[in-house]
C-alpha positions in Angstrom: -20.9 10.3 12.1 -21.9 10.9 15.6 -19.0 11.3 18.6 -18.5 11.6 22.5 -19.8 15.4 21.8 -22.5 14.9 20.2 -24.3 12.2 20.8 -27.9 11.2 19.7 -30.8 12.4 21.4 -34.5 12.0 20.7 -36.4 14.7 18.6 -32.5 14.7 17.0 -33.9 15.2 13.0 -36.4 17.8 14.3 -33.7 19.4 15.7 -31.5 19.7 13.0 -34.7 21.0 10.4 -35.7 23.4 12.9 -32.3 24.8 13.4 -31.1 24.5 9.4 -35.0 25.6 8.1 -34.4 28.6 10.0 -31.4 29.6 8.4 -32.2 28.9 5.2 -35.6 30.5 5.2 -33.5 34.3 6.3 -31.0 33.3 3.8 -34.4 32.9 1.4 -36.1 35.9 2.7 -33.0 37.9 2.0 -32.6 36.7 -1.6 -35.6 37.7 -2.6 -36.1 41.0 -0.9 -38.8 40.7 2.0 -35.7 41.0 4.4 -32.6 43.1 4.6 -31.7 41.1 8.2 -32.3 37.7 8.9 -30.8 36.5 12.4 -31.3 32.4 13.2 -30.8 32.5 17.0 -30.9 28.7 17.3 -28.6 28.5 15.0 -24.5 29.0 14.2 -23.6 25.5 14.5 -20.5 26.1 12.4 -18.3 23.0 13.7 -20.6 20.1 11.6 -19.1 18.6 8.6 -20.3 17.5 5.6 -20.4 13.9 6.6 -19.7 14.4 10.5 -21.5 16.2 13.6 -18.5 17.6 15.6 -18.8 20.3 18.7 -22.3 19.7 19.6 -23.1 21.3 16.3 -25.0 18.0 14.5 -26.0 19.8 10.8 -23.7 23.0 10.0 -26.9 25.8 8.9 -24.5 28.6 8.1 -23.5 26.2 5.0 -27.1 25.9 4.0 -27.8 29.7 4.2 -24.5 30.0 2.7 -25.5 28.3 -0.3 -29.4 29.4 -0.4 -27.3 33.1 -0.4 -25.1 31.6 -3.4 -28.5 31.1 -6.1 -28.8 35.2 -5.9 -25.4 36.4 -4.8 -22.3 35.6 -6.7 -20.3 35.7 -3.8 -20.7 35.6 0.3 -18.6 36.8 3.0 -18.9 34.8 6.4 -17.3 36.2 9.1 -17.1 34.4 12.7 -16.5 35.7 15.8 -17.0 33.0 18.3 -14.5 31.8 20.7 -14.1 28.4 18.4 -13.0 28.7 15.0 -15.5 27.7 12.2 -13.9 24.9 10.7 -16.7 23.4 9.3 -18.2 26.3 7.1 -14.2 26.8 6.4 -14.1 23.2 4.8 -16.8 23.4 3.0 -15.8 26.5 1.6 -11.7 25.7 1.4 -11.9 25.3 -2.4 -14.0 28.3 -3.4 -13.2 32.0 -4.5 -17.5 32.5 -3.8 -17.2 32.5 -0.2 -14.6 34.2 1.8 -14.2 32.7 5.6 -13.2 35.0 8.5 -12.6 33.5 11.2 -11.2 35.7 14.8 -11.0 32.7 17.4 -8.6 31.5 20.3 -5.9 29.1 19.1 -3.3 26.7 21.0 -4.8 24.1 22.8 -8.5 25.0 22.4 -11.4 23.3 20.9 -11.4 22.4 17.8 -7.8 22.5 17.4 -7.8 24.6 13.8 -7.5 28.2 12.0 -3.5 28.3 11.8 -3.2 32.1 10.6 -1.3 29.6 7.5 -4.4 28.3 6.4 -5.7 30.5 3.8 -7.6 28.3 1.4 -6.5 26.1 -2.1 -7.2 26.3 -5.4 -9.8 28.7 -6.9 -10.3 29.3 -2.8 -7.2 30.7 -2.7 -6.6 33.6 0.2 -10.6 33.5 0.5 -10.3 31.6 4.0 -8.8 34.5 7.0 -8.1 33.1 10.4 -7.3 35.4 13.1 -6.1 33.4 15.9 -6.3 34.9 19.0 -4.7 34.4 22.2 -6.1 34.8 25.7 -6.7 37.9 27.4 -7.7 40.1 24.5 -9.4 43.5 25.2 -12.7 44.9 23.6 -10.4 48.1 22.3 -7.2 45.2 20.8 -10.5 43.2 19.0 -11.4 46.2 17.4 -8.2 46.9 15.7 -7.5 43.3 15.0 -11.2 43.2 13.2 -11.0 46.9 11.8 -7.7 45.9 10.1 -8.7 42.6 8.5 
């Protein structure tokens, strides 16, 4: 599903392989050994869905390196520190005790809305989703201890 922020542009699908091809090929590279850093530039769009392009983010490549990481690794830990909260590599991995979500992100009243400190995961995914909501004004020293702690 397409919305008001992210609307359809020409060169759209090229877009979206470039951006998840380049994920997925570190997350390759890593699995089998020719890299022990991969970094997609283009890429972190961690607000798309499974079946929904949200936060100008149209196809969610941290998912797909995510689960290229899963055919070597038994488990993955993702850990964001952008201003938004990753809600859409959270949902995909809500359910799961192979990937542990950490989210640090400003909460109340900002885009997208999600990553109560409350929501921790379900089922097998259980306490494998961390949200560190953070409010304004937060120091380089207070994000240290806040990240050093979790």
């Amino acid at each position: 599903r397409i919305n008001d922020d992210s609307t359809v542009f020409d060169g759209l699908f090229r877009y979206c392989q470039i951006t998840a091809g380049g994920s997925v090929c570190g997350a390759s590279k890593l699995n089998s050994k020719e890299a022990d850093i991969a970094i997609n530039w283009s890429g972190g769009l961690h607000h798309a869905k499974k079946g929904e392009a949200s936060g100008f983010c149209y196809i969610n490549d941290i998912v797909l390196g995510i689960l290229e990481l899963l055919k070597c690794n038994p488990r993955v830990m993702y850990i964001d520190i952008d201003v938004h909260h990753g809600d859409g590599v959270e949902e995909a991995f809500y359910t799961t005790d192979r990937v542990m979500t950490v989210s640090f992100h400003k909460y109340g009243g900002f885009f997208p809305g999600t990553g109560s400190i409350k929501d921790i995961g379900a089922g097998k995914g259980k306490y494998y989703s961390i949200n560190v909501p953070l409010r304004d004004g937060i120091d380089d020293d207070g994000f240290m201890y806040v990240f050093q702690a979790v």
